[in-house]
N, C-alpha and C positions, 0 to 999 in steps of 0.2 A: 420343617416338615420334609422327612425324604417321599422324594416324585420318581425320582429314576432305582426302582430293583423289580430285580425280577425273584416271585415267590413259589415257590414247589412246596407241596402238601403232599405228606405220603400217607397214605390211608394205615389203620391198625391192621393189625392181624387177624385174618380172618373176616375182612372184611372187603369190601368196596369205598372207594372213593366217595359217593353218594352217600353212603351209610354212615360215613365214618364223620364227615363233616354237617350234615342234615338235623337238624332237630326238629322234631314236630311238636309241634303245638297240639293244644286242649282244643282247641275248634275244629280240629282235621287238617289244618294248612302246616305246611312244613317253610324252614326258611333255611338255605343252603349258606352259609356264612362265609364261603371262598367266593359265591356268584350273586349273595344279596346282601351282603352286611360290609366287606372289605374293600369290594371297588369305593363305597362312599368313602370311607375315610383315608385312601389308596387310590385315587383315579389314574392317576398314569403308572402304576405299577403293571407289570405283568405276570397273572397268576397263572399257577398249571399246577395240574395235579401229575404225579407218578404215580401210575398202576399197574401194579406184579402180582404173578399170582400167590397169593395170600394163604392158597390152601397148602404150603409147603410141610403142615406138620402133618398135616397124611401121608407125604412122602418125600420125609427128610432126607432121606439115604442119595435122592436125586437133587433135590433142590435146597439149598445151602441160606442161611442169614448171610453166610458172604458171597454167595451168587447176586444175591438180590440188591444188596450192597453194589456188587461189581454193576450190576445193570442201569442203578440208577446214575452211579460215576458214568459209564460211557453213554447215556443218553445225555447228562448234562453238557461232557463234552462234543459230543454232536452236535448242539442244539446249539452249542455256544461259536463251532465251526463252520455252520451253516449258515446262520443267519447273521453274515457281515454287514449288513445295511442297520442292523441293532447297533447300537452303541451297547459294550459290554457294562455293564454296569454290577451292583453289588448280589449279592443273590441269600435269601433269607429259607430257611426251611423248617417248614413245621412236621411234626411227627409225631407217633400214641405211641403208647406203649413199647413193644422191642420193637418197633422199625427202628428206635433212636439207637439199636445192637451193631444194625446193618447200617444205617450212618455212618457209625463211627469206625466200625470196617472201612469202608469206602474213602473217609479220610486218611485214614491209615495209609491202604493202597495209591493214593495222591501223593501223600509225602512222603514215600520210602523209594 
């Protein structure tokens, strides 16, 4: 079982983080699956979400799929610069629809 990663969730487009991971239920109760389903099978994982604003296709001409890209690359590396008492460990990332665009930008921009 892996115990040591840390997990980043980028919300869909057009969305919030909240929204994006939340499912409600037929009774009224909702259950958030980064903050009520994954810690159990994940306990010593560390989960975060990245959240960018979403509303970019109202105005593309300023805000880029490779802006957003760019953003979440240097918050990782932040995060990853910051907190030397972490043990660096492996990092898994989940994504909807085109955030996987801007992913893959951002690896891009990593390895070139």
């Amino acid at each position: 079982m892996l115990t040591q990663i840390s997990i980043i969730a980028v919300q869909g487009l057009a969305s919030t983080y909240e929204w994006t991971w939340t499912k409600q239920l037929s009774d009224g109760s909702s259950v958030m699956w980064l903050r009520d389903l994954l810690p159990q099978d994940l306990p010593d994982a560390r989960i975060m979400t990245f959240e960018y604003d979403s509303k970019w296709l109202r105005d593309a001409a300023k805000v880029t799929l490779e802006d957003c890209g760019n953003r979440l690359l240097e918050a990782v590396i932040w995060d990853r610069t910051h907190w030397k008492s972490q043990q660096i460990c492996p990092i898994m990332v989940f994504s909807l629809s085109l955030t996987f665009c801007f992913l893959s930008l951002s690896l891009q921009t990593l390895l070139t």
